[in-house]
N, C-alpha and C positions, 0 to 999 in steps of 0.2 A: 810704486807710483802713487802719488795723493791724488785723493778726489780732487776736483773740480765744484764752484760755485754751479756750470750745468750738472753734473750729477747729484748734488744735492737739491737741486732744483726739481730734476725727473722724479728722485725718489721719492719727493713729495706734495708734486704735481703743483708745483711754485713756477711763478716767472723768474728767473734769475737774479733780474735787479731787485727784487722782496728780499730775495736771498742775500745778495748782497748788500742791502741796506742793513737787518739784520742782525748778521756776523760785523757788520762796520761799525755798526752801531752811530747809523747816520742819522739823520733827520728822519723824522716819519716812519723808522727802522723800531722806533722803542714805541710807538704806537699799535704794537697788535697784542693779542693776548700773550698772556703767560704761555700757555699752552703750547701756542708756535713757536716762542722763542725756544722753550723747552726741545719742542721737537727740531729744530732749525739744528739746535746745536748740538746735540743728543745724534743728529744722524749724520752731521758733521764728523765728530767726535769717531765713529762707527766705523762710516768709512773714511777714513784716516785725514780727513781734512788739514791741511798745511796752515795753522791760523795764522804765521807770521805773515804770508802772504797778503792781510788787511792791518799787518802791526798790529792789532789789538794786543797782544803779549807785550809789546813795546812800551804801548800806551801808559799799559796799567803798570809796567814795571817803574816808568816816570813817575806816577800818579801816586805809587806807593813810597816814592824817594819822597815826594813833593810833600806828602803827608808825615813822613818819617822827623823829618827837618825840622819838619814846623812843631810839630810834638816835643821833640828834643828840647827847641828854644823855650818853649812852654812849661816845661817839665824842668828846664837848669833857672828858670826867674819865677818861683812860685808866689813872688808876692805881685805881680801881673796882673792889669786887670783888663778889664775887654778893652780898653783904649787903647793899654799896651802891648794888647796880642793884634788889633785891628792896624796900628803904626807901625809895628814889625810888618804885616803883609804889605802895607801899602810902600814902606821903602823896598823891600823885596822885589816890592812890581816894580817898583821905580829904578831899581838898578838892572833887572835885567831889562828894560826895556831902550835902557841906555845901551848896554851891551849889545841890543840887537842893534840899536840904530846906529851904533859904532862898527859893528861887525857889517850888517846887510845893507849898507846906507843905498843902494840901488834898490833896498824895494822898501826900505821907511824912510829914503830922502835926505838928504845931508843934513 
């Protein structure tokens, strides 16, 4: 069985939401020292903490695709210059944003 946000809370005599802010890596959550986050995740980590359970693994697997891409295009147009690595992102944003509001038009509106 994984720990629990309470059991990693007890173990280090945390409120829960600290804990969960944290491991979320929410607002206010990257505001405490090194030291904690160190210890937050470290005892996490210990007692067998499930991190999927906040997506962070998710997050960053995104984050790493998202970085990946963008490098790649970088790296196949070497004569590139920051206009044209700055116009590749901004069409990028521009087409998935399309996409969402073609996909989710109930929550960005027809």
């Amino acid at each position: 069985m994984s720990a629990t946000l309470r059991d990693i809370a007890q173990a280090l005599k945390l409120e829960v939401e600290q804990v969960r802010r944290i491991l979320s890596e929410s607002p206010g959550g990257s505001k405490v020292s090194r030291d904690l986050l160190d210890r937050v995740f470290g005892t996490a980590r210990k007692l067998g903490y499930d991190f999927k359970k906040l997506k962070i693994g998710k997050q960053m697997g995104l984050r790493k695709a998202i970085f990946e891409e963008i490098l790649q295009q970088i790296e196949a147009h070497p004569s590139w210059g920051r206009s044209d690595i700055v116009k590749y992102l901004q069409q990028s944003s521009e087409m998935i944003e399309r996409v969402h509001k073609r996909s989710f038009k109930d929550e960005f509106g027809a």
